[in-house]
VOKOL-685554 format. One record per residue (C-alpha): x, y, z; residue in three letters. Coordinates in steps of 0.2 Angstrom, whole numbers. Last residue first. Layout:
<recs>
REC  X  Y  Z  Ala
...
</recs>
This chain:
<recs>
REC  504  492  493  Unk
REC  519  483  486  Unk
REC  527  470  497  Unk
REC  543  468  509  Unk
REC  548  451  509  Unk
REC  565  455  502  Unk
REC  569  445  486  Unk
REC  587  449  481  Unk
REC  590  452  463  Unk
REC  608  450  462  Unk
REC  616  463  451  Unk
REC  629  461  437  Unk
REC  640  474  431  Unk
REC  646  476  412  Unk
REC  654  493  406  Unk
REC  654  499  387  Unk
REC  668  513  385  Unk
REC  668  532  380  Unk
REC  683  544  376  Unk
REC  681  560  376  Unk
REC  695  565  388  Unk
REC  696  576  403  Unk
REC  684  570  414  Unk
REC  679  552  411  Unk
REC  663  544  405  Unk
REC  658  524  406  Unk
REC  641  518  395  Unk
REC  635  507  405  Unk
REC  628  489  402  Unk
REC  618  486  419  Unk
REC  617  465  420  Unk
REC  601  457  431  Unk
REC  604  438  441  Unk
REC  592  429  450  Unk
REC  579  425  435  Unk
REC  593  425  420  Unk
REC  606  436  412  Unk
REC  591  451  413  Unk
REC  602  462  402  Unk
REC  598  481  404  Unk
REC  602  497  397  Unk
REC  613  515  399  Unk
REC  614  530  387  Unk
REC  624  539  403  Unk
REC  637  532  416  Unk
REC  647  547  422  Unk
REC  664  552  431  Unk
REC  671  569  435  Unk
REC  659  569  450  Unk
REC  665  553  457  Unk
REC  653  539  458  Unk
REC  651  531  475  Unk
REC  634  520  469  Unk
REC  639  514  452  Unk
REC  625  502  450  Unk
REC  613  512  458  Unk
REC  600  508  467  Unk
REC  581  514  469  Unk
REC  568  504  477  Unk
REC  552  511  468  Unk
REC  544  509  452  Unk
REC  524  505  455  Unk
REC  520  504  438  Unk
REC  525  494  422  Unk
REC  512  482  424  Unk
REC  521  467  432  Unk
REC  529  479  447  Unk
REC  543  490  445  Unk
REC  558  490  452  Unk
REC  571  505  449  Unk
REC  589  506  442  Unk
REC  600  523  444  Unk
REC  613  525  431  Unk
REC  624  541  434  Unk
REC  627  557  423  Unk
REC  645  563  420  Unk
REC  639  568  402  Unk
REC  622  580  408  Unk
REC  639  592  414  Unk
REC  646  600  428  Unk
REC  639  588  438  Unk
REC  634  592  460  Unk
REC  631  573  467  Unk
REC  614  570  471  Unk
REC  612  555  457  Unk
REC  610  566  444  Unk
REC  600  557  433  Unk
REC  603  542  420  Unk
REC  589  530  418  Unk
REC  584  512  423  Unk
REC  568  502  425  Unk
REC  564  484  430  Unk
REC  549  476  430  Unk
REC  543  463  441  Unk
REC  535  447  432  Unk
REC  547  434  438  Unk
REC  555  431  422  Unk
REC  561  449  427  Unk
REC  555  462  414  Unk
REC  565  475  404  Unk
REC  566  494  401  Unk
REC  578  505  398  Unk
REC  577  525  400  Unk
REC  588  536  392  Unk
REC  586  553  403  Unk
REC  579  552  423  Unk
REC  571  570  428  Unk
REC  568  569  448  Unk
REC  555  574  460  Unk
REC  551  555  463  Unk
REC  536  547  459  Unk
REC  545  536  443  Unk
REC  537  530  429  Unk
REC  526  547  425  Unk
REC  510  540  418  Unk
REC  503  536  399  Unk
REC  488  527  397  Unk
REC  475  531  408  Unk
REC  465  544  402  Unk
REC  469  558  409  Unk
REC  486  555  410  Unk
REC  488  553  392  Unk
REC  489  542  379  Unk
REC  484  547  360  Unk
REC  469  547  353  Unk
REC  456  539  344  Unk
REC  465  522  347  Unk
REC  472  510  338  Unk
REC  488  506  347  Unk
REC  489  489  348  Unk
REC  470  487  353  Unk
REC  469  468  358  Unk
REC  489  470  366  Unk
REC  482  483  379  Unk
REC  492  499  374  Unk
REC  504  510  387  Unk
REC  516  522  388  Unk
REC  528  525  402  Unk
REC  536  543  408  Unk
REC  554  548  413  Unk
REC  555  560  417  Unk
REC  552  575  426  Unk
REC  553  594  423  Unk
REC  547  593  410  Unk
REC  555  600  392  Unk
REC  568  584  387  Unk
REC  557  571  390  Unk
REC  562  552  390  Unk
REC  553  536  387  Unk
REC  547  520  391  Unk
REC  538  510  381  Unk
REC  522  498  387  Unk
REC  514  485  375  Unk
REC  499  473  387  Unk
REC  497  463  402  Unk
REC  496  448  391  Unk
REC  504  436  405  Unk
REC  519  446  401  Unk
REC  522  465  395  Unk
REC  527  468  376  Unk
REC  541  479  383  Unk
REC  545  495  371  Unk
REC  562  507  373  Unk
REC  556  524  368  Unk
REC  572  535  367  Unk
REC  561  552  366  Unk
REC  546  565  370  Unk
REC  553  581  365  Unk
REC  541  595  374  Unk
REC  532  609  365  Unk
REC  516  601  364  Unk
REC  518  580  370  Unk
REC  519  568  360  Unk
REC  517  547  360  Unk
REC  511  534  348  Unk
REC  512  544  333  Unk
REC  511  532  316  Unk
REC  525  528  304  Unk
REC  520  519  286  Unk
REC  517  501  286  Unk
REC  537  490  281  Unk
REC  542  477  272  Unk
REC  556  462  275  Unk
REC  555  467  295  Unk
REC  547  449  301  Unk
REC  534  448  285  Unk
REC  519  459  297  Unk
REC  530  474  299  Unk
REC  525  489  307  Unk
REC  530  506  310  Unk
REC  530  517  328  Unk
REC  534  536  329  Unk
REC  539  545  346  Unk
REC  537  562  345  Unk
REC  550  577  346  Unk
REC  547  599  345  Unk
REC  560  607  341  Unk
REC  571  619  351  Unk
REC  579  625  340  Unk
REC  572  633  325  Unk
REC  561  626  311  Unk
REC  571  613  300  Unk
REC  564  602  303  Unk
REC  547  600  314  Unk
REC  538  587  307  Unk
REC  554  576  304  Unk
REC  559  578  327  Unk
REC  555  560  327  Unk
REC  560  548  340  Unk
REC  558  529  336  Unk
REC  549  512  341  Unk
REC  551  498  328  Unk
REC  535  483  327  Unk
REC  536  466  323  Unk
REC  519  458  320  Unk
REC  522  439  324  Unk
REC  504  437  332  Unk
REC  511  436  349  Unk
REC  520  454  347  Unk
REC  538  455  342  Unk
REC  548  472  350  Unk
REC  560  485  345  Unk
REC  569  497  348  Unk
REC  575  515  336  Unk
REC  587  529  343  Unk
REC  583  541  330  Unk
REC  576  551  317  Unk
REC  576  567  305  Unk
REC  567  561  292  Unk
REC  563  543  282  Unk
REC  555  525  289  Unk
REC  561  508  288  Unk
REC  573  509  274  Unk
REC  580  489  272  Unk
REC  600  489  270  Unk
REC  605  472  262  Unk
REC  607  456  272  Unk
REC  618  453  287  Unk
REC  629  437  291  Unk
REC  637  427  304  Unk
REC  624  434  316  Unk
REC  613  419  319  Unk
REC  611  413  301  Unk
REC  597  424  294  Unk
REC  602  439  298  Unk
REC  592  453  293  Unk
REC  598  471  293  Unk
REC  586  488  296  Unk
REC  586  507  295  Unk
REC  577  523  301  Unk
REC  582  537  290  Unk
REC  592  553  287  Unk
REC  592  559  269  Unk
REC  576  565  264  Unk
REC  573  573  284  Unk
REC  591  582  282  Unk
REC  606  581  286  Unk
REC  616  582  269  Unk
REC  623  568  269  Unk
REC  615  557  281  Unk
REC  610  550  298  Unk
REC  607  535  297  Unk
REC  597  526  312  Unk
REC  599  508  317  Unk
REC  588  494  319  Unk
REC  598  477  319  Unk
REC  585  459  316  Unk
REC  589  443  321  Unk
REC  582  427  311  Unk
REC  576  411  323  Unk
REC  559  411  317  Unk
REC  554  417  334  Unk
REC  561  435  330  Unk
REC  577  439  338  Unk
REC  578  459  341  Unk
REC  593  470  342  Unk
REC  599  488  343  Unk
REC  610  502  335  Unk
REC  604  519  342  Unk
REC  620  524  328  Unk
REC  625  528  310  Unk
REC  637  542  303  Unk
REC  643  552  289  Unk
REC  630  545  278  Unk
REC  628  543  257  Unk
REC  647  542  256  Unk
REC  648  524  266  Unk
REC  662  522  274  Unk
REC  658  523  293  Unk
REC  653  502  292  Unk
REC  637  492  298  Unk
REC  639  476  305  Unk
REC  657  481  311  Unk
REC  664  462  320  Unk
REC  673  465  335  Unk
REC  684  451  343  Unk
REC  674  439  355  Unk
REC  669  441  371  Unk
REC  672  432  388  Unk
REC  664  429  405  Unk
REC  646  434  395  Unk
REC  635  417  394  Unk
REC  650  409  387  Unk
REC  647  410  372  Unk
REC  648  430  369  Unk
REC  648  439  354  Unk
REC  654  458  348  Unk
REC  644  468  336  Unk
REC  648  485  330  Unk
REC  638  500  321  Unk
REC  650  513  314  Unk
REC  651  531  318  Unk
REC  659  545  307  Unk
REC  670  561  312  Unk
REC  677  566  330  Unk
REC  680  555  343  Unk
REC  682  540  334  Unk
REC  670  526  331  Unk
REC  658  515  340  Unk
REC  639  512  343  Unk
REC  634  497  352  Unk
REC  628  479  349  Unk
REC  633  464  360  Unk
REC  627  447  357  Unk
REC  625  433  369  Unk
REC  628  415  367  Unk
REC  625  402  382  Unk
REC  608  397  380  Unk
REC  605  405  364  Unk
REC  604  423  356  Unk
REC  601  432  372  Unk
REC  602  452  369  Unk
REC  614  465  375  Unk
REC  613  486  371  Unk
REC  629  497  374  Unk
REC  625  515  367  Unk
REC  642  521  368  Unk
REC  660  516  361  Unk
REC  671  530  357  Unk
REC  688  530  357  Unk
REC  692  514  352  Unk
REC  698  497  361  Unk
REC  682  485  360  Unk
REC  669  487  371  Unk
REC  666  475  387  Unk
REC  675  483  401  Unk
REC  671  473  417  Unk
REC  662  475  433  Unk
REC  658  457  442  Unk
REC  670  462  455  Unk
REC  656  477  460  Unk
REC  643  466  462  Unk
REC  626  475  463  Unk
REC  613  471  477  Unk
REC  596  471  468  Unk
REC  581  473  479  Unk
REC  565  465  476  Unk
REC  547  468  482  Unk
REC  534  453  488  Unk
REC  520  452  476  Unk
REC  504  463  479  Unk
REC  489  460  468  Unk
REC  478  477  468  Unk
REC  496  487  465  Unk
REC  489  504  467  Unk
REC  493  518  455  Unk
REC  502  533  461  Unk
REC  490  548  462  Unk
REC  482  556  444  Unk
REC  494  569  436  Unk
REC  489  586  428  Unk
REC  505  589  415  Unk
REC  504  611  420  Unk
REC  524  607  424  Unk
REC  521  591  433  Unk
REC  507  589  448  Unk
REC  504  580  463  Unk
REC  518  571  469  Unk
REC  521  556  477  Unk
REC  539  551  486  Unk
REC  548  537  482  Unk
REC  557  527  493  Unk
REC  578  524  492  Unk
REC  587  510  494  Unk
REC  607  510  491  Unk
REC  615  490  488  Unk
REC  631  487  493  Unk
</recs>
């Protein structure tokens, strides 16, 4: 069953002036995805906590999973689990990046990029002992041989940082995406949060220093997830903000510029717009395109149901069109969820041009126990266009 629902415009956002929904000047007909609920499976290994659930293509039938695990209370390891059988079956858990190492009680945001020289990259943070903006880093492993084996740590960036992605630009520049909150520390709660961005012209074997590609006053801009756009559209992320009323909220460079402006993106200008018209705030957005050209969005939100806590969230998915804009047609991949459930720090997998994957991250009442959910959706092509 799939459940569609049309945005709504708005005019305004918390003091944020907002320009009216963008027009599409080349409509394509809209999609639809119709979820398959028999397709839903537990993908994470037994443990008590397994979150943050990200999947990437490695070759034509291999898939890798990388996700966040541990127990409940104490450290957090990064772990990898493989696929070649295009995601039917996984292999046993291989932990790329252990919970015994004295300089950290702790590691996650795990995620994965493969570069066109073959190698895989893994951006993680590390959060370490003492927490604080000398100790905590942005990190990153080289594999050189498809995932059998990992290089040495390499810092990315230092301070109080998190949830890292990353994307490959056609000149080979490899660039990581991260939340910041280093300027700020360790002034009082609330902090203020930007999103950083390094470079790396050697595919991730050296580093430029961090620059701000997104922040706004007295907010917490956060969990970018960049999309170099196709048919040189341009770099969009998406992120949250903890301090509007709605989120998420896109960000956009043309590739020719590649963030060097004078400034940063707004409204005003053009370059940052909230993703989604309806009065809603949406948390941990993903972002991925369909071979098509349509983009798809997800976050966690609400979902109408009446939560007790942000934990027993649901994943709702949106469809955008080639630019990042226009999301619309919402469906959830868990559309009767209880209210003692959740499915929160979500992402996407487009398995292939008919087919899209949400990887959930499955909560229960009761219990802290967390698990990594798969569930396919057929994209459904409906006729109906953007205008």
């Amino acid at each position: 069953m799939c459940i569609t629902v049309f945005a709504s415009a708005c005019s305004k956002t918390d003091g944020v002036p907002e320009s009216p929904p963008p027009i599409n000047e080349n409509p394509k007909k809209l999609i639809h995805i119709e979820w398959d609920h028999e397709s839903e499976k537990v993908i994470s290994h037994d443990v008590p906590q397994a979150n943050y659930g990200r999947v990437h293509r490695i070759g034509k039938d291999t898939l890798f999973l990388i996700y966040r695990s541990g127990r409940q209370k104490g450290h957090i390891n990064i772990a990898l689990r493989k696929s070649f059988d295009n995601g039917e079956t996984w292999q046993p858990v291989k932990i790329i990046v252990p919970d015994n190492d004295p300089d950290y009680y702790g590691f996650g945001g795990g995620e994965l990029l493969v570069l066109k020289n073959g190698w895989v990259l893994l951006v993680n943070e590390g959060r370490g002992l003492p927490d604080n903006n000398e100790k905590n880093n942005i990190q990153l492993r080289i594999s050189k041989d498809r995932g059998e084996t990992w290089g040495p740590r390499i810092i990315v960036a230092k301070g109080r940082s998190w949830e890292p992605a990353m994307i490959q630009l056609p000149d080979g520049e490899v660039q990581v995406y991260y939340s910041s909150e280093a300027k700020w520390w360790p002034s009082p709660e609330p902090r203020p949060q930007e999103i950083l961005m390094c470079r790396s012209t050697d595919n991730g074997e050296s580093w430029s220093a961090p620059e701000t590609v997104s922040f706004t006053e007295n907010t917490r801009d956060g969990m970018a997830v960049p999309l170099l756009l196709a048919n040189g559209k341009g770099i969009v992320f998406a992120i949250e903000n903890v301090g509007l009323a709605r989120s998420p909220w896109i960000m956009y460079s043309s590739v020719a510029d590649n963030w060097h402006y004078p400034d940063l993106g707004t409204v005003a200008n053009g370059r940052r717009w909230r993703a989604v018209q309806e009065d809603m705030h949406g948390g941990a957005p993903y972002l991925v395109q369909l071979p098509s050209g349509e983009t798809l969005l997800s976050c966690h939100i609400g979902g109408g149901r009446n939560i007790a806590k942000w934990r027993f969230s649901t994943m709702a998915v949106f469809v955008g069109d080639e630019e990042a804009k226009n999301f619309r047609e919402r469906s959830y991949p868990w559309p009767d969820l209880p209210s003692d459930r959740g499915f929160i720090t979500n992402s996407l997998f487009v398995k292939d041009e008919n087919t899209v994957v949400a990887i959930g991250t499955a909560t229960y009442a009761g219990t802290a126990k967390t698990e990594i959910v798969w569930k396919e959706g057929r994209i459904v092509r409906s006729g109906i266009k953007f205008h």
